[in-house]
MDTraj code that builds the backbone (N, CA, C; nanometers):
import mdtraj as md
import numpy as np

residues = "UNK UNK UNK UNK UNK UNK UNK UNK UNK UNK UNK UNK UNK UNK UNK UNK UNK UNK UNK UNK UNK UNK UNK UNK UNK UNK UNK UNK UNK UNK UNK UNK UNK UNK UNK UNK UNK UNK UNK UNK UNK UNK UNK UNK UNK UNK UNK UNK UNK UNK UNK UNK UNK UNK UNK UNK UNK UNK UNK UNK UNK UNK UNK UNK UNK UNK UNK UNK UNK UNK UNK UNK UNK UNK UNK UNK UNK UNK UNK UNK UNK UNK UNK UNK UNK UNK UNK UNK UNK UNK UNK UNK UNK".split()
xyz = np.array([
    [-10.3400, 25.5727, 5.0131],
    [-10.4456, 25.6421, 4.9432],
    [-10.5552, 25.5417, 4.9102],
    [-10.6737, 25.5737, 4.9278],
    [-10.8144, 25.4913, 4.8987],
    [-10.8188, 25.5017, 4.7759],
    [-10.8751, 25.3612, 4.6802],
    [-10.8705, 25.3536, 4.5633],
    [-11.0274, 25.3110, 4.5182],
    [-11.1054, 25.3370, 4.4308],
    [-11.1965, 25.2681, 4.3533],
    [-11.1918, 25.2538, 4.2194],
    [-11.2551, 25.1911, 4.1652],
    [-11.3090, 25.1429, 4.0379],
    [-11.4135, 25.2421, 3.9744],
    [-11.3998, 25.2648, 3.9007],
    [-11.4906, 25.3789, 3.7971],
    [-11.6517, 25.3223, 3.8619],
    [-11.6687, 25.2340, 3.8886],
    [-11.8232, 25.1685, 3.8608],
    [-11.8446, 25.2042, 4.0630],
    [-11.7539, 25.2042, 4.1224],
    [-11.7808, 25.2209, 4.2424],
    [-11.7600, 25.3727, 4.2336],
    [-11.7379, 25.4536, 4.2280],
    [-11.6858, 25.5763, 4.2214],
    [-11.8129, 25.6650, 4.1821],
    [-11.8955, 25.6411, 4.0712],
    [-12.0173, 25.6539, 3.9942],
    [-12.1769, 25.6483, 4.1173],
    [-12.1027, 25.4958, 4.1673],
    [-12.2344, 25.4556, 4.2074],
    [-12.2159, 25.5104, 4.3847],
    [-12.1387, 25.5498, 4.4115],
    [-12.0699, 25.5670, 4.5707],
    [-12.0109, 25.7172, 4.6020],
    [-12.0156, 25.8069, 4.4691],
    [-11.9664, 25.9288, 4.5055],
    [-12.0088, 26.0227, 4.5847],
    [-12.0740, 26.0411, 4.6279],
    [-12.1021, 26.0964, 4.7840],
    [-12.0409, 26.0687, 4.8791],
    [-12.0260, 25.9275, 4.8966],
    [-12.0055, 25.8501, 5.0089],
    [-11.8148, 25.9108, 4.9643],
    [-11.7680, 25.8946, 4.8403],
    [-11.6289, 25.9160, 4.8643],
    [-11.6153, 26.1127, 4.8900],
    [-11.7081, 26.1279, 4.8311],
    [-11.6719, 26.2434, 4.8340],
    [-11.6592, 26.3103, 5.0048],
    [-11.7471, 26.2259, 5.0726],
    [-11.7465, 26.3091, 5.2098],
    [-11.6384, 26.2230, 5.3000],
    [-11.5814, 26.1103, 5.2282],
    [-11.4238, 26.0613, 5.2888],
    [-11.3358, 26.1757, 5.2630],
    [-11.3201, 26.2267, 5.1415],
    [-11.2109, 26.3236, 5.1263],
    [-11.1207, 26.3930, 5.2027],
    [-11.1701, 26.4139, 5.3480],
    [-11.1039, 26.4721, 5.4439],
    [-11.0336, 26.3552, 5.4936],
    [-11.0292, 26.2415, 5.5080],
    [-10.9107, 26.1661, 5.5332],
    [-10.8245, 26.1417, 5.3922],
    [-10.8497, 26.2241, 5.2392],
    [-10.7177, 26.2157, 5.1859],
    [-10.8154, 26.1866, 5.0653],
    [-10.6927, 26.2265, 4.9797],
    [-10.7847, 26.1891, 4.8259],
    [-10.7681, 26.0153, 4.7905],
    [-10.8395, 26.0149, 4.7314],
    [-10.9328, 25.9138, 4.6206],
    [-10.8446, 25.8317, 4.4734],
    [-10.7882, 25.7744, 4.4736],
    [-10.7433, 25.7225, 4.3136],
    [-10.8677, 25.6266, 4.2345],
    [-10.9083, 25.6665, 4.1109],
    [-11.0061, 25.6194, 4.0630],
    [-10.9495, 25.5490, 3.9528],
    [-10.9739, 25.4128, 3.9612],
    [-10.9181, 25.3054, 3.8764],
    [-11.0050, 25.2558, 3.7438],
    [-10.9510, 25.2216, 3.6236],
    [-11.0197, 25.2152, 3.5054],
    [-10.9524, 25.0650, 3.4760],
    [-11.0038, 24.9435, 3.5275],
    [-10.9463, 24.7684, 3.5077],
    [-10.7891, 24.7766, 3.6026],
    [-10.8192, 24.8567, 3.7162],
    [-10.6804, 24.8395, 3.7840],
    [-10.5792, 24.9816, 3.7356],
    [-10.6220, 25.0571, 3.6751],
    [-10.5119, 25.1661, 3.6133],
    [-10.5430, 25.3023, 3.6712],
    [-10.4843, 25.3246, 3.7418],
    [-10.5476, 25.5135, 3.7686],
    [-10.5925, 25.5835, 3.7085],
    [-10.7072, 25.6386, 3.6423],
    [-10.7308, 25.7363, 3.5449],
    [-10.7216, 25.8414, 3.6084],
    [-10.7817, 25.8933, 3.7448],
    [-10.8631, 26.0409, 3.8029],
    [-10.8110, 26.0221, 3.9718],
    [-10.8272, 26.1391, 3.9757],
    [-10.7605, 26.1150, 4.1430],
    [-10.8647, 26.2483, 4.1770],
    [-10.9580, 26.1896, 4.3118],
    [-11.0780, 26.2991, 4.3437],
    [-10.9742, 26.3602, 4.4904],
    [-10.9584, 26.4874, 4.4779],
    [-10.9554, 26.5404, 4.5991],
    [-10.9902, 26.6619, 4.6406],
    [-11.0329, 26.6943, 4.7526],
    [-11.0650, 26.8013, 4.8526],
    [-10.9986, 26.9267, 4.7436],
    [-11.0987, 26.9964, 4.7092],
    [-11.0754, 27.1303, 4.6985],
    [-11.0044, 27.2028, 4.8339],
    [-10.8618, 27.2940, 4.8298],
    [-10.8341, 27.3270, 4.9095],
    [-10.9241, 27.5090, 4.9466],
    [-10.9470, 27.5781, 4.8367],
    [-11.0299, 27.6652, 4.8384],
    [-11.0838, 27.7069, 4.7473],
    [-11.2168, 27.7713, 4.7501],
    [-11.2656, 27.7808, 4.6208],
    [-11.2403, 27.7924, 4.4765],
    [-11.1098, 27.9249, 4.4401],
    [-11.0606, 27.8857, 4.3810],
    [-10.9310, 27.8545, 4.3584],
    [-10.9253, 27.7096, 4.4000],
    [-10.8106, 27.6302, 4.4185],
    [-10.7700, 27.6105, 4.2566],
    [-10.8322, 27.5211, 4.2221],
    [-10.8672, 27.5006, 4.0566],
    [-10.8034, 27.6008, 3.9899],
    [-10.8212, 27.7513, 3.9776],
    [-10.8183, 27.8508, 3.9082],
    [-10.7194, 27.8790, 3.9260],
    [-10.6435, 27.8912, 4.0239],
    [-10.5219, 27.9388, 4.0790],
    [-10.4373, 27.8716, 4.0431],
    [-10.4626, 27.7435, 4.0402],
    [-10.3632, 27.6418, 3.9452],
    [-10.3380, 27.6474, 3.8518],
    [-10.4582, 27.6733, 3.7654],
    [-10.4202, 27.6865, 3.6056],
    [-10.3986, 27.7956, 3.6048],
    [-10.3849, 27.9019, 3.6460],
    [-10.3060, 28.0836, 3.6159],
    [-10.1436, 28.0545, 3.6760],
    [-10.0945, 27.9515, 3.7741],
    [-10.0015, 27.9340, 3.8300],
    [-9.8998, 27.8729, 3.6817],
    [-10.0096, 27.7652, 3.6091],
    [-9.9371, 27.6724, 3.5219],
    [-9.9032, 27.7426, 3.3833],
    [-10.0062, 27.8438, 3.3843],
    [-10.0043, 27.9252, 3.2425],
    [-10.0968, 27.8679, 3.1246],
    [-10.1852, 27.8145, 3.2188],
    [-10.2861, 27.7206, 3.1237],
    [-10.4085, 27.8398, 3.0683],
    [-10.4378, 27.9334, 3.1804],
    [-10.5425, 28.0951, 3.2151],
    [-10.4075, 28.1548, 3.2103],
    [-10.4868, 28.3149, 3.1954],
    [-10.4585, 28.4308, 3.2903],
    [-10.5379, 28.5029, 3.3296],
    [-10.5206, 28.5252, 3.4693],
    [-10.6434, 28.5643, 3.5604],
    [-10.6784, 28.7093, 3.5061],
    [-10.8338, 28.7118, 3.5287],
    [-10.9155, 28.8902, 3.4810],
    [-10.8566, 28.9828, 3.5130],
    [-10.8769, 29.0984, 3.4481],
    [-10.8282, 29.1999, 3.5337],
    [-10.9626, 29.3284, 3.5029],
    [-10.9751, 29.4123, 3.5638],
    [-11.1078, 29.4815, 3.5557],
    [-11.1975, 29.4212, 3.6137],
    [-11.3569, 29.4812, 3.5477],
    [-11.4655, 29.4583, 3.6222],
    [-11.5532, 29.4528, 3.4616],
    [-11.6543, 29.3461, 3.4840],
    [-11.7462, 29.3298, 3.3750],
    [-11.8194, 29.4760, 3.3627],
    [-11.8546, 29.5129, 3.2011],
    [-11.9301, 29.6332, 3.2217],
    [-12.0958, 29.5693, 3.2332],
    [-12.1634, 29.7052, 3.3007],
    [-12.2428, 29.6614, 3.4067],
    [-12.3591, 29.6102, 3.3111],
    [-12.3958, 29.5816, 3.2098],
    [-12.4749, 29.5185, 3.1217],
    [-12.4514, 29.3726, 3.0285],
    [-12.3628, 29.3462, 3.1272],
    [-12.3022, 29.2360, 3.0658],
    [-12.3584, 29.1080, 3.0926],
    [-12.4590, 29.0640, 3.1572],
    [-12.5590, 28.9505, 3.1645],
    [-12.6781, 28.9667, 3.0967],
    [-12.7368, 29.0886, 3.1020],
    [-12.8310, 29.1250, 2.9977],
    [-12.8279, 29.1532, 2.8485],
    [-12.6842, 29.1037, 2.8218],
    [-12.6800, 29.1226, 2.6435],
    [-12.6852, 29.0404, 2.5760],
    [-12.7589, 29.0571, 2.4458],
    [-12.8323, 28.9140, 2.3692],
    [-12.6783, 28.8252, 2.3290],
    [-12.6994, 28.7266, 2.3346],
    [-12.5879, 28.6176, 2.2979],
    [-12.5707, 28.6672, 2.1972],
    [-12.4559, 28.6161, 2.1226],
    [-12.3967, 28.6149, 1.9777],
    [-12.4898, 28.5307, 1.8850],
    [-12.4549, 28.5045, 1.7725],
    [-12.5424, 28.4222, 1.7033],
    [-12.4786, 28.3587, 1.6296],
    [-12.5092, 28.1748, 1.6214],
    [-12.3803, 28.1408, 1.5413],
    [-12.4472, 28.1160, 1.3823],
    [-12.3155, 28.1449, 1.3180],
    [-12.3220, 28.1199, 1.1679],
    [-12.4105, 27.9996, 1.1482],
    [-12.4623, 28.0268, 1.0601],
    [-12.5826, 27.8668, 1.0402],
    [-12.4990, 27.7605, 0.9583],
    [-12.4907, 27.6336, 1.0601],
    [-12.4490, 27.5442, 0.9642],
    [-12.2699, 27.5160, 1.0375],
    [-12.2900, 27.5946, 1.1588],
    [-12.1736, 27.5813, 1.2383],
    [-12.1711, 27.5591, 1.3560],
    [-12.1102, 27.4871, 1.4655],
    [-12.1435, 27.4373, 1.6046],
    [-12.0430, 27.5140, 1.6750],
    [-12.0669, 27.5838, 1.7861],
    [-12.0238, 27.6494, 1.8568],
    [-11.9142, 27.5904, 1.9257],
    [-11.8700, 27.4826, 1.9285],
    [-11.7403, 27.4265, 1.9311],
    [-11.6721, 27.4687, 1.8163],
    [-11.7198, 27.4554, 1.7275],
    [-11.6240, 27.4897, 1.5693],
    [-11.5840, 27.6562, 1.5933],
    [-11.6835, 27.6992, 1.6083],
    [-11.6894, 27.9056, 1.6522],
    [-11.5526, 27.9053, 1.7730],
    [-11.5739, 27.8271, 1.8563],
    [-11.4826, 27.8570, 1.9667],
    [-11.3382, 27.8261, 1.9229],
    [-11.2878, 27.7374, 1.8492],
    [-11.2021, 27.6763, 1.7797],
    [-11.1482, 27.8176, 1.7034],
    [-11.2681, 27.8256, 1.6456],
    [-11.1928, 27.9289, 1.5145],
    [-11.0973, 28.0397, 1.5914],
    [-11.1859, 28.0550, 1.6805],
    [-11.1470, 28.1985, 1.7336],
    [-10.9961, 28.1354, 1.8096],
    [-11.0003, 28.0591, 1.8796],
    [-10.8935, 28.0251, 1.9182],
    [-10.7729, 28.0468, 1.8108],
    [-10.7521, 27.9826, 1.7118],
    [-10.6585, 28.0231, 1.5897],
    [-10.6410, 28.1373, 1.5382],
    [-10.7443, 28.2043, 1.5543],
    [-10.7270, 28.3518, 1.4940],
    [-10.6715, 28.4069, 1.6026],
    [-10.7057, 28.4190, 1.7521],
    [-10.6675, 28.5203, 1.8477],
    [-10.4943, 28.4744, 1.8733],
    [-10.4433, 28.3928, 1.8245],
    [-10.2555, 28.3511, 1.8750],
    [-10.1497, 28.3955, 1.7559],
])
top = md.Topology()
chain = top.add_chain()
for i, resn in enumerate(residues, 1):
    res = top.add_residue(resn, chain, resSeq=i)
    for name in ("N", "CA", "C"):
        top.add_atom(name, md.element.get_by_symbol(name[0]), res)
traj = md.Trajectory(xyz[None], top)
């Protein structure tokens, strides 16, 4: 397996990225593996993984049909939408 250094990886990712077809990538942080780049096998490769792992669970239905055109939510003033996303997380388990 081909290995780089965070600083080559940064400055060269194109160049690794279009190696990928001879095999993934280990990306090193002072010699240590942090990240390993490889070839998406299909689009959603990614997704399928995490619904496989139980990390998601995949949609079911169809968005109703006004659903890009509706005004965002609005967050509480004085709260960061990381904190909002959080909350909800605890409340919805």
């Amino acid at each position: 397996m081909k290995t780089a250094s965070i600083t080559e990886a940064k400055n060269n990712l194109s160049k690794l990225i279009d190696g990928l077809r001879r095999g993934p990538v280990m990306i090193l942080d002072r010699g240590r593996p942090v990240a390993r780049l490889e070839a998406a096998t299909a689009p959603d490769a990614g997704v399928a993984h995490l619904v496989r792992a139980g990390v998601m669970a995949a949609g079911s239905g169809t968005l109703p049909a006004d659903f890009f055109t509706r005004p965002l939510p609005e967050l509480s003033p004085g709260k960061s939408a990381v904190a909002c996303v959080l909350e909800e997380r605890r409340s919805s388990r």
